[in-house]
BAFI-3210 file (N, C-alpha, C; in Angstrom, 3 decimals, decimal comma, padded with zeros to 6 digits):
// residues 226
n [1|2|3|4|5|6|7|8|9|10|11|12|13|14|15|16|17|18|19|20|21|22|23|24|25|26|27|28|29|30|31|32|33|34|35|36|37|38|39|40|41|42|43|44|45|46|47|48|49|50|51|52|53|54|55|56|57|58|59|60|61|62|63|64|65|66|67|68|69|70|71|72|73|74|75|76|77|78|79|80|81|82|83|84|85|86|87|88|89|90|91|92|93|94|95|96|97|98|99|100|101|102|103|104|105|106|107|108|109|110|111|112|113|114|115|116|117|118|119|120|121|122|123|124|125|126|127|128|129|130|131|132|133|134|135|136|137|138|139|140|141|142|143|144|145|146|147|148|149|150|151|152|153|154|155|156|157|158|159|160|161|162|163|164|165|166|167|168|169|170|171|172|173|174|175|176|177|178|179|180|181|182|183|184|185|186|187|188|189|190|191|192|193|194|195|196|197|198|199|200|201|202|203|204|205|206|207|208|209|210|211|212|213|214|215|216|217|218|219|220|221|222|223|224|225|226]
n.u [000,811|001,915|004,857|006,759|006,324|006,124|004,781|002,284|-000,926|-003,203|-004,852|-006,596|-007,389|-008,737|-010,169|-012,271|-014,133|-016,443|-018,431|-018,812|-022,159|-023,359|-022,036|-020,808|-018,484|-016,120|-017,445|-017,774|-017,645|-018,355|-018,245|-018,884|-018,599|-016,533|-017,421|-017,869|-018,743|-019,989|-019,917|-021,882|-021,390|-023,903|-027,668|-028,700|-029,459|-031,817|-031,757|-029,532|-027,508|-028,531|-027,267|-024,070|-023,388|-025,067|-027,094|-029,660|-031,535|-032,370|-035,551|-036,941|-036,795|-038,170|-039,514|-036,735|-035,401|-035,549|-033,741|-031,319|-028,618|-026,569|-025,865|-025,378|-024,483|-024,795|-023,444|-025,923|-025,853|-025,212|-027,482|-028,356|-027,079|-026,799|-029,483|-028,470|-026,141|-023,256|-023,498|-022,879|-020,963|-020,554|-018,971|-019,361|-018,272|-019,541|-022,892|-025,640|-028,498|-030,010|-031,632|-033,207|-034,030|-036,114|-036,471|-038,084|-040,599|-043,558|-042,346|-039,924|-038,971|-040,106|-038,529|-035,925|-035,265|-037,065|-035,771|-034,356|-034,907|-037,118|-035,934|-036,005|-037,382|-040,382|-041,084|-043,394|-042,458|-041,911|-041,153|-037,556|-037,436|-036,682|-035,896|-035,827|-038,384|-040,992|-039,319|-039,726|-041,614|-041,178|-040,709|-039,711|-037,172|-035,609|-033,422|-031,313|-028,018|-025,006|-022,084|-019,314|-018,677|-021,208|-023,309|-024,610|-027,096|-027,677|-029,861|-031,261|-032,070|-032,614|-032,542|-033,844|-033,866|-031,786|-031,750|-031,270|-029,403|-029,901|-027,843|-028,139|-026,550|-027,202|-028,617|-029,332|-027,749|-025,396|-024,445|-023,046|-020,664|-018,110|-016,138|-013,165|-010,278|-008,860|-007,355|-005,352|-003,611|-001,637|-000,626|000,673|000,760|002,416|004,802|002,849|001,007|-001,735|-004,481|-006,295|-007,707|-010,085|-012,563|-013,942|-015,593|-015,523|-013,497|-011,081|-008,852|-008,408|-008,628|-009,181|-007,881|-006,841|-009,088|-009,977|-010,657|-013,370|-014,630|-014,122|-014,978|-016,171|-012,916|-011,888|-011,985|-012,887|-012,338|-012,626|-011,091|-010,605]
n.v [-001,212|001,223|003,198|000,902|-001,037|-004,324|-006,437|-006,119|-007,322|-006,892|-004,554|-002,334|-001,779|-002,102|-000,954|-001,760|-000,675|-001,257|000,834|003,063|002,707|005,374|007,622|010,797|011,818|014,082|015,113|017,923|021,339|024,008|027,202|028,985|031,764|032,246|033,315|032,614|029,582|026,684|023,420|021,687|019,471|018,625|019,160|021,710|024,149|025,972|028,907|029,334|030,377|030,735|031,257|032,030|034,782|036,282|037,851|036,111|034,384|030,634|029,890|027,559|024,229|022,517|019,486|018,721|018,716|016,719|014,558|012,766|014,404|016,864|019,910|022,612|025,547|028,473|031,356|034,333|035,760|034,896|034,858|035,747|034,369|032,503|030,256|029,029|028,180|026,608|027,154|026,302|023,607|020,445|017,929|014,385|011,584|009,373|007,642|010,225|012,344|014,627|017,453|020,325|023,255|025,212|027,990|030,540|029,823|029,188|031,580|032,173|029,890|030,484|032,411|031,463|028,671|027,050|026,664|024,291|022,841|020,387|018,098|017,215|015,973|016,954|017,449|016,112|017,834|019,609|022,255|024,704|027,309|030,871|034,321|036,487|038,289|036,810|034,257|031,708|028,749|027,089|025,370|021,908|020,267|017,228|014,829|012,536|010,991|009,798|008,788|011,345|014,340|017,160|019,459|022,415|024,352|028,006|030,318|032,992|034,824|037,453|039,707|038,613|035,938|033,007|029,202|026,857|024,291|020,785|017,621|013,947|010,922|008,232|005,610|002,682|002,355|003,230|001,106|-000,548|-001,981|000,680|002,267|003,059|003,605|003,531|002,352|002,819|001,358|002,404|004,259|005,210|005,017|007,610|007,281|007,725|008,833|009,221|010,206|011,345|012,924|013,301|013,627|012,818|009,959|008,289|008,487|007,036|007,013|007,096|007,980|007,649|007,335|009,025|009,089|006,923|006,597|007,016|004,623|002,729|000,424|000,041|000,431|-001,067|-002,848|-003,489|-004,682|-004,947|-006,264|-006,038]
n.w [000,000|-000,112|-000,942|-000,450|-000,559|-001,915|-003,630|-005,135|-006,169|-007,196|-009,222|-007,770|-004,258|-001,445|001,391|003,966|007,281|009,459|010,903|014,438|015,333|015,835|015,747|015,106|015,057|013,873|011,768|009,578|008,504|006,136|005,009|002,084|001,823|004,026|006,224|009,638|010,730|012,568|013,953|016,355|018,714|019,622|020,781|020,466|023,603|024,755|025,230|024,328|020,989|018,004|015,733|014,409|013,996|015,067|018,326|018,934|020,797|021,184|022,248|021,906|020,918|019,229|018,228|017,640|020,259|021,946|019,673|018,714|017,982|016,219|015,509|013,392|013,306|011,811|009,823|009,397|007,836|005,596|003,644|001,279|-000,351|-003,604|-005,121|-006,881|-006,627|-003,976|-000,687|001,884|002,314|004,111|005,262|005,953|008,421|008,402|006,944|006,633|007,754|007,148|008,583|007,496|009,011|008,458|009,367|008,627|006,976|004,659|003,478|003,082|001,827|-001,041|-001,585|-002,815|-002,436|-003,444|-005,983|-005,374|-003,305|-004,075|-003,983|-001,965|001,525|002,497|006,397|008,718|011,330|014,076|014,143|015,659|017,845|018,304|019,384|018,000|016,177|014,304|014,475|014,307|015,384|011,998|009,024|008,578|006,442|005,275|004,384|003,269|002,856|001,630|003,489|003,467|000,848|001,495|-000,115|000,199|-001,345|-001,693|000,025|-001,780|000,011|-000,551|001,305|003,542|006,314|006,529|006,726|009,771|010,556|011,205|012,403|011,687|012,684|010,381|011,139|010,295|007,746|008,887|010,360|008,608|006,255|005,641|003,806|004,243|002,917|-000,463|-003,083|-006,000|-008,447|-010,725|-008,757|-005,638|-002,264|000,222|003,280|005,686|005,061|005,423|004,630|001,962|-000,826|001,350|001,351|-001,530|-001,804|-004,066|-005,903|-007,263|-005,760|-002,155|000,871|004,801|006,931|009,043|010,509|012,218|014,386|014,450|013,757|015,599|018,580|021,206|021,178|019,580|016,004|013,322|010,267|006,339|003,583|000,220]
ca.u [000,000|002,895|006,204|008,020|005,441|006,262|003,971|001,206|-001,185|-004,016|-004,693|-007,256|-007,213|-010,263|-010,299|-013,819|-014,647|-017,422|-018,629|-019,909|-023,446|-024,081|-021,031|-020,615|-016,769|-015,383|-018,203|-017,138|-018,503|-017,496|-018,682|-018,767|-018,066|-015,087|-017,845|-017,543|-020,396|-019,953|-020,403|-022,109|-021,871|-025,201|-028,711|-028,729|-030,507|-032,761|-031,032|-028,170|-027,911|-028,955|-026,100|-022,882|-023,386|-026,491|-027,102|-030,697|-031,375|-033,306|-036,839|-037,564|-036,329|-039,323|-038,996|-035,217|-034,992|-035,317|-033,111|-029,487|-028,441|-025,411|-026,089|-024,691|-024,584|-024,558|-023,956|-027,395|-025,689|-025,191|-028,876|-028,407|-026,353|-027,832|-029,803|-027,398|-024,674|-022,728|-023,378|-021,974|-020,752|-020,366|-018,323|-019,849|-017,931|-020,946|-024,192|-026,767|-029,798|-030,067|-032,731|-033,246|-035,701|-036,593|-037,655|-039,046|-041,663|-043,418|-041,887|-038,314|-039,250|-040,661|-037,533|-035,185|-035,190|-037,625|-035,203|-033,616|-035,882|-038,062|-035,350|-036,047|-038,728|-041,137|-041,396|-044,173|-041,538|-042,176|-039,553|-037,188|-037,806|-035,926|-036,165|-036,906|-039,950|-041,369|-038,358|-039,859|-041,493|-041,209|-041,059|-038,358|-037,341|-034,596|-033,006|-030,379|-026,927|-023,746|-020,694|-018,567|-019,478|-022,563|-023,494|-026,290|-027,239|-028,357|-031,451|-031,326|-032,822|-033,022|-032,421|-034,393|-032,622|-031,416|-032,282|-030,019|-029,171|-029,137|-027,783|-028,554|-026,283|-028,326|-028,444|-029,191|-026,841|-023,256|-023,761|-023,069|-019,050|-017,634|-014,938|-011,912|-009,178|-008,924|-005,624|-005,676|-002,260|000,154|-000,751|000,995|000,603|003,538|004,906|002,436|-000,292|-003,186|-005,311|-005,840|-009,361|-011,389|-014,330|-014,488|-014,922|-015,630|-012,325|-009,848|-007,263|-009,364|-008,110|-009,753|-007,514|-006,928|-010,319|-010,137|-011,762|-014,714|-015,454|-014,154|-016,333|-015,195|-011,513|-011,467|-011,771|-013,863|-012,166|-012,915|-009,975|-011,377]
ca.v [000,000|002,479|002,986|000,198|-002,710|-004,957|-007,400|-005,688|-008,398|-005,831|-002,848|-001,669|-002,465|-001,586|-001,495|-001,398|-000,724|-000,769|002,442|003,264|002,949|006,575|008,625|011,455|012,729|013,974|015,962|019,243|022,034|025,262|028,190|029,205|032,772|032,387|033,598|031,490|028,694|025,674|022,396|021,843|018,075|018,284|019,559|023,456|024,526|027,108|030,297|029,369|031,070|029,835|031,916|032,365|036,354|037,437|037,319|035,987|033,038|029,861|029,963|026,266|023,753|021,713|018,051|018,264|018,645|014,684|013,703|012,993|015,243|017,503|021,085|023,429|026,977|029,180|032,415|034,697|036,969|033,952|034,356|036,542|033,387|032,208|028,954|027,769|028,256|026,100|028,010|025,422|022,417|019,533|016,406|013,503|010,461|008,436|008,332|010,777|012,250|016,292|018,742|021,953|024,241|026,572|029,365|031,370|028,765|029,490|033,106|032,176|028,924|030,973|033,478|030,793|027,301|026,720|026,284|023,043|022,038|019,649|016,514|016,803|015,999|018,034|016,673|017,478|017,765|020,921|023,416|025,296|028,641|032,012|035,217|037,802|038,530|035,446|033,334|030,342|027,575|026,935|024,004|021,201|019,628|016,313|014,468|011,126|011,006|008,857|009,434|011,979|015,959|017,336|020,207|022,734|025,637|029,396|030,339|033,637|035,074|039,064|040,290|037,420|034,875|031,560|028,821|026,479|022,517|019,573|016,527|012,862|010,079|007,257|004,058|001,506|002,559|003,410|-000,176|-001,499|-001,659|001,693|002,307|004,399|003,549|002,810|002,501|002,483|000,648|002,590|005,506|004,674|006,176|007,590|006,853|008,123|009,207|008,765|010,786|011,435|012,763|012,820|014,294|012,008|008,411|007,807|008,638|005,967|007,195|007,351|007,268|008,784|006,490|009,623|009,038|005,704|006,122|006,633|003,251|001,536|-000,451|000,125|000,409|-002,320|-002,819|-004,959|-004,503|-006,453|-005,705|-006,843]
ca.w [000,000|-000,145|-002,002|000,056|-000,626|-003,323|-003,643|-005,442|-007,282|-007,722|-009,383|-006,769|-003,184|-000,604|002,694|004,809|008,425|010,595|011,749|014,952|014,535|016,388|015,827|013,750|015,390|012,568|010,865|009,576|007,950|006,070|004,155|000,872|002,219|004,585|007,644|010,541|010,692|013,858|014,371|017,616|019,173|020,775|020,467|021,671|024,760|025,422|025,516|022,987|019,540|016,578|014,553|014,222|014,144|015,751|019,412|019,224|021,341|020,939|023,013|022,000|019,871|018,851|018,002|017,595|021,227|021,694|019,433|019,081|016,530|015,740|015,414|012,664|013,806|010,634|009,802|008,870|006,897|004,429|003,549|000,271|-001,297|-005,058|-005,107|-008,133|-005,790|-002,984|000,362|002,760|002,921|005,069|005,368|006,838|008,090|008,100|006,524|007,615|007,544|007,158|008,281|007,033|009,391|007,356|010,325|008,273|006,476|003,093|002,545|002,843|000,652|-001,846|-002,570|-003,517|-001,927|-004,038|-006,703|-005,115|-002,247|-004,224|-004,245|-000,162|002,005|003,985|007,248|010,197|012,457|014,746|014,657|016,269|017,576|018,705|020,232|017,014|015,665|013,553|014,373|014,084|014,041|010,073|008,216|008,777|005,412|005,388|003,086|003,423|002,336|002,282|003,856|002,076|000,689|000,963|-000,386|000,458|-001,490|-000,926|-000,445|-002,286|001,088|-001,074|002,759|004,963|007,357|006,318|007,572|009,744|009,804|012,159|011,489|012,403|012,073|009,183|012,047|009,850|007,044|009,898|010,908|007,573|005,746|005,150|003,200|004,970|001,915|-001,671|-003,500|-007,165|-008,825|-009,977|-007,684|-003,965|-001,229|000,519|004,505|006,731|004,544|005,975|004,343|000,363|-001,032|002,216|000,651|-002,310|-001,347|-005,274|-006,225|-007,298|-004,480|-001,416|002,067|005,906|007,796|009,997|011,357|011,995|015,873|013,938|013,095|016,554|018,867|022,424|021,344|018,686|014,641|011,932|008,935|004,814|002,898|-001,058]
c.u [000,839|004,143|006,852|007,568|005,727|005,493|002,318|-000,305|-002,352|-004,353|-005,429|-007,460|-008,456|-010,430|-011,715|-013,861|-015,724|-017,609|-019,216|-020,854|-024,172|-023,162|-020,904|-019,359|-016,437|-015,845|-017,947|-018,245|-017,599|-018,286|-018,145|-017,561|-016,881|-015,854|-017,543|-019,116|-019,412|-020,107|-020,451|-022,491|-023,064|-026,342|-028,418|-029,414|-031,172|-032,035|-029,556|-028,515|-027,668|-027,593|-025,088|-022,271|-024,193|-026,488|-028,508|-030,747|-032,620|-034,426|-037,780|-036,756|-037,138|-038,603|-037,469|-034,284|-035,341|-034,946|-031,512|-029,016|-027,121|-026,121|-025,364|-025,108|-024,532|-024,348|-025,154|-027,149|-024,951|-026,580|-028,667|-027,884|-026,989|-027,664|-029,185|-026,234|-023,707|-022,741|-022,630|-021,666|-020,144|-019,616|-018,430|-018,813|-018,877|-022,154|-025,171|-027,648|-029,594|-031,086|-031,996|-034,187|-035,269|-037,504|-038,765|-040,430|-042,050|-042,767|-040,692|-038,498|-039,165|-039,523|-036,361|-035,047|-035,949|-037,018|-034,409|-034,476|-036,786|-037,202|-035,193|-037,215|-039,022|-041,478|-042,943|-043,957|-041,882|-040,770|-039,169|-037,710|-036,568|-036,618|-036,921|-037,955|-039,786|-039,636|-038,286|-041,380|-041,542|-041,287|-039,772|-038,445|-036,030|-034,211|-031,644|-029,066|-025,784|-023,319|-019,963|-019,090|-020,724|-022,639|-024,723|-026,005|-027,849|-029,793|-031,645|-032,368|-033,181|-033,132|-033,407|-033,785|-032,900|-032,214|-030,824|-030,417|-029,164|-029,160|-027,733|-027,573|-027,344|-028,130|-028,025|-028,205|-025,243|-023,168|-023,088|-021,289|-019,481|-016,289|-014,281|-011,034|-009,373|-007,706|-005,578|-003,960|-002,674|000,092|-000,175|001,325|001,823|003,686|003,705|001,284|-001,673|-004,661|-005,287|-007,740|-010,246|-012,477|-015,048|-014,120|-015,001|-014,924|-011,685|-008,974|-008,355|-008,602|-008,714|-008,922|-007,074|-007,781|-010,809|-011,011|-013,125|-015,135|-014,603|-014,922|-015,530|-013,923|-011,170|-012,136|-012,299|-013,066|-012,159|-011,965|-010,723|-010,539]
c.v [001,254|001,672|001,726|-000,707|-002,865|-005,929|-006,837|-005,782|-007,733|-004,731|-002,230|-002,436|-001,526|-002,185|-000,375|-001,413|-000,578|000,288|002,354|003,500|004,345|007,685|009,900|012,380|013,071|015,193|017,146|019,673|023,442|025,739|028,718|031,092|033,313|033,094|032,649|030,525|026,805|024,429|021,726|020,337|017,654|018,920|020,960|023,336|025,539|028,311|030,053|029,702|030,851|029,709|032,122|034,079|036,810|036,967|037,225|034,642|032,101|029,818|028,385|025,887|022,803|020,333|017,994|018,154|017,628|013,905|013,467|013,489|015,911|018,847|021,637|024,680|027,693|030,699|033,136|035,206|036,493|034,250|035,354|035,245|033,272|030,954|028,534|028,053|027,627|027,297|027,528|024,001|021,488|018,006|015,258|012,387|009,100|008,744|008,807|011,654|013,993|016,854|019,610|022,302|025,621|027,837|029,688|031,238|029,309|030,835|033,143|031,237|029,925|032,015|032,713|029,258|026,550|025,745|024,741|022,108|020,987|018,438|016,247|016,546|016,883|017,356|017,522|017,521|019,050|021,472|024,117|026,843|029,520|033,458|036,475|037,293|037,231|034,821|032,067|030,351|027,572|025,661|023,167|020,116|018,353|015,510|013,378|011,625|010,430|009,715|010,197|013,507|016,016|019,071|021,128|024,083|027,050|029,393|031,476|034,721|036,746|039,974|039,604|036,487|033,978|030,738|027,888|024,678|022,292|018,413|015,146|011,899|008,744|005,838|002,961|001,171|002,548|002,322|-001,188|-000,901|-000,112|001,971|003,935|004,301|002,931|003,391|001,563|001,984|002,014|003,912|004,722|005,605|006,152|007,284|007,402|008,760|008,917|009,239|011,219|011,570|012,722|013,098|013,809|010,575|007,308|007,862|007,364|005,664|007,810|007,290|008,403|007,878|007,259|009,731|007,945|005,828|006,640|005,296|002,243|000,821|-000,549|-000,201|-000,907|-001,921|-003,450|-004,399|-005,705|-005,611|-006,745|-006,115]
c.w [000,000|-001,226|-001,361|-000,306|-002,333|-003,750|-003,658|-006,703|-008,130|-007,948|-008,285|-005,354|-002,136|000,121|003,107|005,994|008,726|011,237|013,100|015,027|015,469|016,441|014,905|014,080|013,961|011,476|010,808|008,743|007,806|005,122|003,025|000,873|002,650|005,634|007,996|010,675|011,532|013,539|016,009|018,235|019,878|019,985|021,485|022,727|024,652|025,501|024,892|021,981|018,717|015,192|015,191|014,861|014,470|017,258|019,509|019,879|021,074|022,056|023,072|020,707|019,441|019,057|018,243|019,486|021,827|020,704|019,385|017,684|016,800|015,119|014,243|012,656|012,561|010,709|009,024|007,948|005,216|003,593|001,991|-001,105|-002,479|-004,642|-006,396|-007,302|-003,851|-001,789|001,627|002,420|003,743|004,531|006,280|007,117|008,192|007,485|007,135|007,120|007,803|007,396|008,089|007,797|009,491|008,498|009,936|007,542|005,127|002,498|002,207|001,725|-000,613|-002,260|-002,927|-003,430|-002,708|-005,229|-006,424|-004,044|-002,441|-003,967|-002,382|000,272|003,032|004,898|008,182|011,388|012,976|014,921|015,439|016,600|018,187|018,949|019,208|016,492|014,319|013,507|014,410|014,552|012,772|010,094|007,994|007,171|005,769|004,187|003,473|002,098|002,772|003,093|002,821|002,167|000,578|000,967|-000,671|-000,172|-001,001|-001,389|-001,000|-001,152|000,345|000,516|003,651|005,435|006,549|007,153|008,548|010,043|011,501|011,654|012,249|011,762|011,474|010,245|011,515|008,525|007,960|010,350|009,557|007,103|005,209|004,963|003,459|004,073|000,849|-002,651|-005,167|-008,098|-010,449|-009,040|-006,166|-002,993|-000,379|002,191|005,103|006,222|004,813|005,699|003,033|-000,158|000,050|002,209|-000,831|-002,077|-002,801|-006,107|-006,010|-006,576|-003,584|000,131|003,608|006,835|009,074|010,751|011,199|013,255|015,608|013,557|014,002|017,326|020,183|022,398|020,611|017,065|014,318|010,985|007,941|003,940|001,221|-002,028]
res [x|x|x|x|x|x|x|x|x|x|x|x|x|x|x|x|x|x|x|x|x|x|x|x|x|x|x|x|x|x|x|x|x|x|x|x|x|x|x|x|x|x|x|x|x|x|x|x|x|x|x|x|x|x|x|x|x|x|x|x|x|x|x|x|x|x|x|x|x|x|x|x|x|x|x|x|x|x|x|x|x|x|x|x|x|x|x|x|x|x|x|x|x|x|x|x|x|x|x|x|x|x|x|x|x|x|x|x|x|x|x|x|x|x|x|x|x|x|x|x|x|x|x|x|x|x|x|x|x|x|x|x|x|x|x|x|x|x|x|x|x|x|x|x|x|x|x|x|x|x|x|x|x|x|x|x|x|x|x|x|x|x|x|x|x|x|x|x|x|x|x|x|x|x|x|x|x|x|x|x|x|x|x|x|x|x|x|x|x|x|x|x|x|x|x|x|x|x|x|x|x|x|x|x|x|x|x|x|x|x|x|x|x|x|x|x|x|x|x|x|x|x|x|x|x|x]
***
């Protein structure tokens, strides 16, 4: 699997682990912008704020406040973005499950989300709320996705708030093989590389082996090498 190994009978080599079936360490997130936008290991509380850049605080968090989710703090002042255009994205190391609540409900819909929002579902999940004027509840939309990039567009907000994300690791999908390396002959990976592509796992040269204690099991390993 590197320059030193000689004994290399196949062109492609693929190694699989076991994920923890509830983890999502690892999950990142970044802006199109270069504002600052979070990833928050928990479900907010009550008097924490929604954004990045506003000091408005949450007053309730509907449904999402029983479940085990992963927060993504955003900034508001994203909300102008174009719906043909990458506004954030995220890097999952497992598969998972995305809301969108949409605060602001059909009016924010209606100035750009529109444009992409149909390949999601509308849930009748009760939403979050916050402290300014109509800051919620809205309308929670979701949508499934491997491991790997995901990519969420703008909502073309024309000066109205965004909306912002939480994210669920996929249960019955993170218990199943996931592939942390893939090593395509004559490409080799060099000493200590542990990492190559970690945002395309559909790439020929693949490797997250830096986030391997994602896919242990109280301090142990499954791996299918094929």
């Amino acid at each position: 699997w590197s320059d030193e190994d000689e004994d290399l009978p196949d062109r492609v080599k693929n190694l699989f682990g076991v994920s923890s079936s509830s983890s999502l360490h690892g999950l990142s997130a970044s802006a199109t912008s270069g504002r600052q936008i979070q990833v928050i290991n928990h479900v907010p509380k009550v008097g924490d704020a929604p954004f990045t850049d506003r000091k408005y605080k949450f007053t309730s968090l509907g449904d999402f406040a029983d479940m085990t989710v992963y927060f993504i703090k955003v900034p508001n002042d994203d909300k102008d973005s174009k719906p043909a255009s990458v506004m954030w994205t995220l890097v999952a190391p497992v598969p998972v499950t995305v809301y969108l609540d949409v605060w602001g409900g059909e009016k924010h819909i209606e100035r750009g989300l529109k444009a992409w929002l149909p390949t999601w579902t509308r849930t009748n999940m009760r939403g979050s709320k916050f402290s300014e004027r109509d800051g919620g509840p809205g309308i929670v939309y979701k949508k499934s996705f491997p491991a790997g990039k995901i990519e969420i567009n703008g909502n073309g907000g024309e000066g109205q708030g965004t909306f912002y994300i939480f994210v669920e690791c996929d249960q019955q999908q993170a218990s199943e093989w996931v592939l942390v390396c893939r090593q395509t002959f004559p490409t080799l990976f060099a000493k200590n590389e542990w990492s190559k592509n970690p945002g395309d796992p559909n790439n020929d040269n693949y490797c997250i082996l830096d986030q391997l204690e994602n896919y242990s099991n109280n301090g142990a390993f499954t791996f299918k090498l094929s």
